[in-house]
C-alpha positions as CSV (number, residue, x, y, z in Angstrom):
1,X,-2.4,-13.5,-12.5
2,X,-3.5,-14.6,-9.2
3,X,0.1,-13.6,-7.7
4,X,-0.8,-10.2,-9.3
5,X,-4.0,-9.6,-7.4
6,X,-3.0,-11.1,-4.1
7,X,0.1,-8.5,-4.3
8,X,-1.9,-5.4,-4.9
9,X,-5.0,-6.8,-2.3
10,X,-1.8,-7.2,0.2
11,X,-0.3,-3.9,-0.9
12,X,-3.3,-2.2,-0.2
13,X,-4.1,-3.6,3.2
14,X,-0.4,-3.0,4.7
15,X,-0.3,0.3,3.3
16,X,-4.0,1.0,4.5
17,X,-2.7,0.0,8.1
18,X,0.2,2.2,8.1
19,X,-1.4,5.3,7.1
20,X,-4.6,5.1,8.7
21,X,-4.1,2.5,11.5
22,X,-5.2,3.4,15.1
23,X,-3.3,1.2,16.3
24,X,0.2,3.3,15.0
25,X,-1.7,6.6,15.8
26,X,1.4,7.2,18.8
27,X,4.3,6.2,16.7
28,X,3.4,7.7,13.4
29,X,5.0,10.1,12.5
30,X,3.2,13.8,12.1
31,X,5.6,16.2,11.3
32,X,8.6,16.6,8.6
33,X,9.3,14.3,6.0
34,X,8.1,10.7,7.9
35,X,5.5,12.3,8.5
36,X,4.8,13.6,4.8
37,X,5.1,9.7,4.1
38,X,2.9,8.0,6.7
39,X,0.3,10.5,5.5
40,X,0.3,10.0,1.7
41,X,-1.3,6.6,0.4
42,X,0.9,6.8,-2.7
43,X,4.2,7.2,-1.1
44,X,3.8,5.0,1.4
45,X,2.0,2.6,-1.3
46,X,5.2,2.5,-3.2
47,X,7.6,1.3,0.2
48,X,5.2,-1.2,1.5
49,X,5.4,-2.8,-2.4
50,X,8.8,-2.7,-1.8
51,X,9.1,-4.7,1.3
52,X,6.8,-7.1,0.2
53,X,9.0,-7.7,-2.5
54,X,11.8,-8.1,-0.9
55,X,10.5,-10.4,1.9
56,X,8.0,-12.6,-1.0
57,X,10.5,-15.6,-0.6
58,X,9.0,-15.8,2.8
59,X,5.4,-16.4,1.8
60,X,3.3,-18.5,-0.3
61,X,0.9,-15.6,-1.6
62,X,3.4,-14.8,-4.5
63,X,6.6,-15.1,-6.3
64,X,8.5,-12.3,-7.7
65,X,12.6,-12.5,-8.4
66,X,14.8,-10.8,-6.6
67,X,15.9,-8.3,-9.5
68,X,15.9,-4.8,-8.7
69,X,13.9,-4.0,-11.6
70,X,10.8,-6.1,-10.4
71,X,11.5,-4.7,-7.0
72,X,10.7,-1.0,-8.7
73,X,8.1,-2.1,-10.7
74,X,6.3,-3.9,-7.9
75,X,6.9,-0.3,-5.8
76,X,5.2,1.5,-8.6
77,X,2.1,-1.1,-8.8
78,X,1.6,-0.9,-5.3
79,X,1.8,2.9,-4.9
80,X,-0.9,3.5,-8.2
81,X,-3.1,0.7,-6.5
82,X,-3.2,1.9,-3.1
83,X,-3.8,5.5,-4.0
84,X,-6.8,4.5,-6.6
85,X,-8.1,2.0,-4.3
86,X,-7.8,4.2,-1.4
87,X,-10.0,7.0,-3.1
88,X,-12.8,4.4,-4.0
89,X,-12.7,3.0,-0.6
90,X,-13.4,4.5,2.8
91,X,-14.6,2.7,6.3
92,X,-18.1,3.3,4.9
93,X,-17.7,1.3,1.8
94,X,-16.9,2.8,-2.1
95,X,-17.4,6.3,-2.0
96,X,-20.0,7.5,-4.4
97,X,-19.1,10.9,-6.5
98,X,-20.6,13.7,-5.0
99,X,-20.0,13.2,-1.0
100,X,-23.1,10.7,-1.4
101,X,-23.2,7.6,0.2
């Protein structure tokens, strides 16, 4: 369960640095479909799950195999989770319903 969590909490942040990053404001993409992608939390939620998968044999944080069917599944987790968490979460904090903060 912890391998879980960790995933999703490092899903979140890599997908949260892609889209909204300063630091890739120049090399984002804006326009066509990259840009589409580096826009969208979901879309590019589902990608970063997918690399993580495919590069967890090089970390500690979790273990997944190496089946193709885990590697969708864990693209699928990590897009739902970084789009819900992405809507609760801002630079200010959770948002609040209503615009209130």
């Amino acid at each position: 369960m912890i391998d879980l969590a960790q995933f999703i909490l490092v899903s979140f942040g890599l997908t949260q640095i892609l889209v909204y990053g300063k630091i890739f404001d120049k090399i984002r993409p804006s326009h066509g479909r990259l840009g589409e992608l580096f826009s969208c939390t979901m879309c590019t939620g589902f990608w970063s799950g997918l690399f993580l998968w495919g590069t967890n044999g090089y970390t500690g944080l979790f273990n997944y195999d190496f089946s193709l069917f885990t590697g969708l599944y864990l693209g699928f987790l990590s897009s739902g989770t970084s789009y819900v968490m992405s809507t609760l979460f801002d630079d200010d904090g959770f948002k609040l319903s209503g615009g209130e903060k």
